[in-house]
N, C-alpha and C positions, 0 to 999 in steps of 0.2 A: 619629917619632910625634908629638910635640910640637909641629913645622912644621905637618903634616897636621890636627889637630886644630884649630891658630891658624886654618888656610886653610877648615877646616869652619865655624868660627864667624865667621869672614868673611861666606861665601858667607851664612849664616841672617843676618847682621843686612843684610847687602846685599839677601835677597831679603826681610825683611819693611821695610825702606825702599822699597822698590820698590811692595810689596803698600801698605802705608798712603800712600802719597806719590798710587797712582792710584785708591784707594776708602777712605780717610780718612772719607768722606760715610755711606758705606752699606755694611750686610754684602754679600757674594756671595750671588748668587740661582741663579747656575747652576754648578754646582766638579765638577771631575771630578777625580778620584782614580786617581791612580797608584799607589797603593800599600797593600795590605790592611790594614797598621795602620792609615794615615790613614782607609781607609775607615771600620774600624772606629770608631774614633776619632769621625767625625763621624757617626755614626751614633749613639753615644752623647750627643753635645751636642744632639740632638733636634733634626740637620740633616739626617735623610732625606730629607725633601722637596727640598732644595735643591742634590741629587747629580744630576748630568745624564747620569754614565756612568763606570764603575768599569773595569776590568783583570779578566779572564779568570777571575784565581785569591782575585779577591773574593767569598768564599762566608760571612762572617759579619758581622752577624747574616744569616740567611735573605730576610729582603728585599732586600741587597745584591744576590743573585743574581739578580733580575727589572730590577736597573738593566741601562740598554743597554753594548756593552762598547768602550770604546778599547785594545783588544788586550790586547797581554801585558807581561809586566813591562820587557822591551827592542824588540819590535816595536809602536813606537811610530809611529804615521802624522804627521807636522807639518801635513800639508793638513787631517786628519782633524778636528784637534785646533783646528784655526784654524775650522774650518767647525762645532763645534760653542758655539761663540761663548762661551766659559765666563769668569767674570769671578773665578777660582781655579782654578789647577791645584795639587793636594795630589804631592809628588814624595816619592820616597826617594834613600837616596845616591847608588845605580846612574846617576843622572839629571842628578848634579851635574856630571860632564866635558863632554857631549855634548848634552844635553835643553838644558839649563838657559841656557846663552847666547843659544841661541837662541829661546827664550820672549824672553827681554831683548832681543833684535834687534826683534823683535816688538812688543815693549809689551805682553807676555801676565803677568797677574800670577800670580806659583807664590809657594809655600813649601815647603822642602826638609824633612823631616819626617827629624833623625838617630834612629837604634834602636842606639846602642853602648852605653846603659847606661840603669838608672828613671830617673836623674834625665832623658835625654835625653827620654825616654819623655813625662816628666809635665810636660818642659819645650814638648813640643809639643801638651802637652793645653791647656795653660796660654795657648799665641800661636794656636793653632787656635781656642779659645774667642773671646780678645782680636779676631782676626780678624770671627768671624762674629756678636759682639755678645753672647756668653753668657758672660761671666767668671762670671758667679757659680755655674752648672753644671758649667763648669770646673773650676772650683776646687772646687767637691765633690764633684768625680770623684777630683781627685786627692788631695783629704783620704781620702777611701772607701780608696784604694790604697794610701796610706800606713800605716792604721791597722793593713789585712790583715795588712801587712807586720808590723806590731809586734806583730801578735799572734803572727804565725809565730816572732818572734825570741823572744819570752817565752815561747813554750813548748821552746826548744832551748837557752836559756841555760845556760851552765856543763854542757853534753852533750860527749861527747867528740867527735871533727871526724871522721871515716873518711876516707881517702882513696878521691874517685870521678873514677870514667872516666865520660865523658860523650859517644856517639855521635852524631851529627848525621848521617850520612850514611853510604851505605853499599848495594855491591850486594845487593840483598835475592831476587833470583832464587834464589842459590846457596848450598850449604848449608855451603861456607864463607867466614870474611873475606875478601872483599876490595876494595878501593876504600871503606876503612875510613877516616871522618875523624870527630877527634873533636873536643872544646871545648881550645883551648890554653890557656897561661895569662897573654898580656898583649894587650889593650884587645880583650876580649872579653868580650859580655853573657852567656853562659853560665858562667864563671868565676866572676863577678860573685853568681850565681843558685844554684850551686853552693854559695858562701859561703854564705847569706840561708838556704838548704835545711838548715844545718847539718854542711857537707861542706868538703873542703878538694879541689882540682884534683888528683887525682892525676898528672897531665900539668905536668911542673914546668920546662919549656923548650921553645922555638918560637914560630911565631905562632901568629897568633888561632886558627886553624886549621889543624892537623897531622891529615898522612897514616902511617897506622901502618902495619904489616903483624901477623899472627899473634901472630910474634915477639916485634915490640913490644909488646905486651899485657901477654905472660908475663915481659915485661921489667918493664916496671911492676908487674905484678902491685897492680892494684885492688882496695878491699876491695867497693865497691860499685862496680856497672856498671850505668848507665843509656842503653838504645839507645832513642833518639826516631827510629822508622817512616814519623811522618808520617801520610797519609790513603791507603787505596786506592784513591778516585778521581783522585786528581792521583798519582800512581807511572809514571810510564812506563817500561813492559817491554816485553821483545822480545814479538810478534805472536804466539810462541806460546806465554806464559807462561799458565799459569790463575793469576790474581791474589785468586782466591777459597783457590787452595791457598798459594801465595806470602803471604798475610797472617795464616795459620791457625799458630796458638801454638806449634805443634810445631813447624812449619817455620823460625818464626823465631827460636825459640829454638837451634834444632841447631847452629848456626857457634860460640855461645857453647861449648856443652856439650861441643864438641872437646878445649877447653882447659880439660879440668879437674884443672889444677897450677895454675888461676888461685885466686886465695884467694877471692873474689866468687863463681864456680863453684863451688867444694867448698863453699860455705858456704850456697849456694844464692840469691845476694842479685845475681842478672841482673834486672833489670827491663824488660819489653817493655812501650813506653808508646806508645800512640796518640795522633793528632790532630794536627791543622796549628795547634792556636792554642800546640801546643809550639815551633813554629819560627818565632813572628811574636813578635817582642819589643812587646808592647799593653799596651792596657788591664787585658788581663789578667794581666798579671804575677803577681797574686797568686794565681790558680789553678795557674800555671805552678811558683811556689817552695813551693805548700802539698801539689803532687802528688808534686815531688822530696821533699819533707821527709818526705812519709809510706814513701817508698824506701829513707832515709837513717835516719830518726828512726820507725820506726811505734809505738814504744812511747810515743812523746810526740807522735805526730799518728795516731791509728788510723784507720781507714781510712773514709771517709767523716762524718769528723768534722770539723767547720768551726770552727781557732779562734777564739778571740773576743779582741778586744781588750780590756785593761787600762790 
């Protein structure tokens, strides 16, 4: 893990030497994004205008989605991408084995954008900004993010910790588990989130990401269970699923409500969370740890209430 992380922060100080060595002079005027955080991201530095073409499952903010698209998160064209002459390519880690050399064969300037933890997060708000000549939006972006956060912690201080289960995936067709994965508990950003929410990982070995069964569950036994859904228009189900019944609260509650020897069950504390901006470690961070908290904590984050910082 250790090696891995040395050879991630390799590659980010090797690609932004790369990046300042051939536009030192001048920001990027034309950047295509690889990757829904960066998009996001640079859309908040008040670089819309300057995106030439985003990824398929770039859908925030709303204007993203009218950029033209350079595919999907791995079906990546290189002619595609040469032909659209970008003087920044925004990447995620997926890109770092395969994409990324070959940009440098090229003399294509990227930046690898890592999402394994806030600090990663705010540390690519921070050389995204540097990059496109906005430090100081930057950086009160990521002052804004960090305060959220202090507000979230000040109101969980000295709160007891619950232990939660945290779904990230999972067949949602069926009504019950399976192809259940949840948040593990080492070098992982839902851990991490987990903590900040006022919770502790129930899931106390494996990696980043463990496959359960049923079983497993009732083995744990969670006191809080959080399943992150996702969105129903990026869900791909077989051709005859009706995705209108497949997303309906009944339905996706039932797998849960099997196991009720689960203490999270009997106590009625399953949470069915919506959205994709649950499963992009962004800017939004703090929406992401103030929605858990109010799962975890609603007595000290009620429900549509916005803390405030102190």
């Amino acid at each position: 893990m250790f090696l891995t992380r040395v050879c991630r922060r390799f590659y980010v100080a090797l690609s932004l030497l790369i990046l300042f060595a051939a536009a030192a002079a001048a920001a990027p005027v034309r950047i295509v994004s690889l990757s829904p955080v960066g998009t996001e991201i640079l859309f908040d530095l008040g670089q819309g205008d300057r995106i030439a073409a985003v990824t398929e499952f770039c859908d925030y903010p709303p204007e993203a989605k009218q950029k033209p698209k350079a595919g999907g998160f791995t079906e990546v064209n290189l002619e595609s991408l040469v032909a659209m002459s970008a003087d920044l390519l925004v990447l995620q880690d997926l890109h770092r084995q395969e994409l990324a050399p070959k940009l440098e064969s090229l003399g294509i300037p990227y930046y690898i954008l890592s999402q394994e933890s806030t600090e990663d997060i705010c540390r690519g708000i921070l050389e995204l900004g540097e990059l496109c000549g906005v430090q100081d939006r930057a950086e009160a972006k990521v002052a804004e993010i960090r305060s959220r956060l202090d507000a979230v912690a000040s109101r969980l201080k000295d709160l007891p910790r619950p232990r939660v289960l945290l779904s990230v995936s999972r067949e949602l067709t069926l009504d019950y588990l399976e192809a259940l994965y949840v948040a593990g508990p080492s070098g992982n950003f839902y851990d991490e989130l987990i903590q900040m929410a006022g919770g502790v990982n129930a899931v106390e070995e494996g990696p980043s990401y463990v496959k359960i069964s049923q079983e497993g569950v009732l083995k744990i036994d969670p006191e809080v269970i959080l399943d992150l859904v996702g969105d129903q228009s990026y869900y791909h189900a077989p051709d005859a699923a009706n995705l209108d019944e497949v997303f309906s609260s009944e339905h996706l509650m039932a797998p849960w409500l099997r196991l009720s020897d689960v203490r999270a069950v009997r106590e009625g504390r399953v949470h069915i969370l919506r959205g994709t901006f649950l499963l992009r470690p962004g800017p939004r961070i703090p929406q992401i740890v103030e929605a858990f908290a109010r799962c975890i904590h609603p007595e000290a984050l009620p429900d549509g209430e916005a803390p405030v910082a102190r």
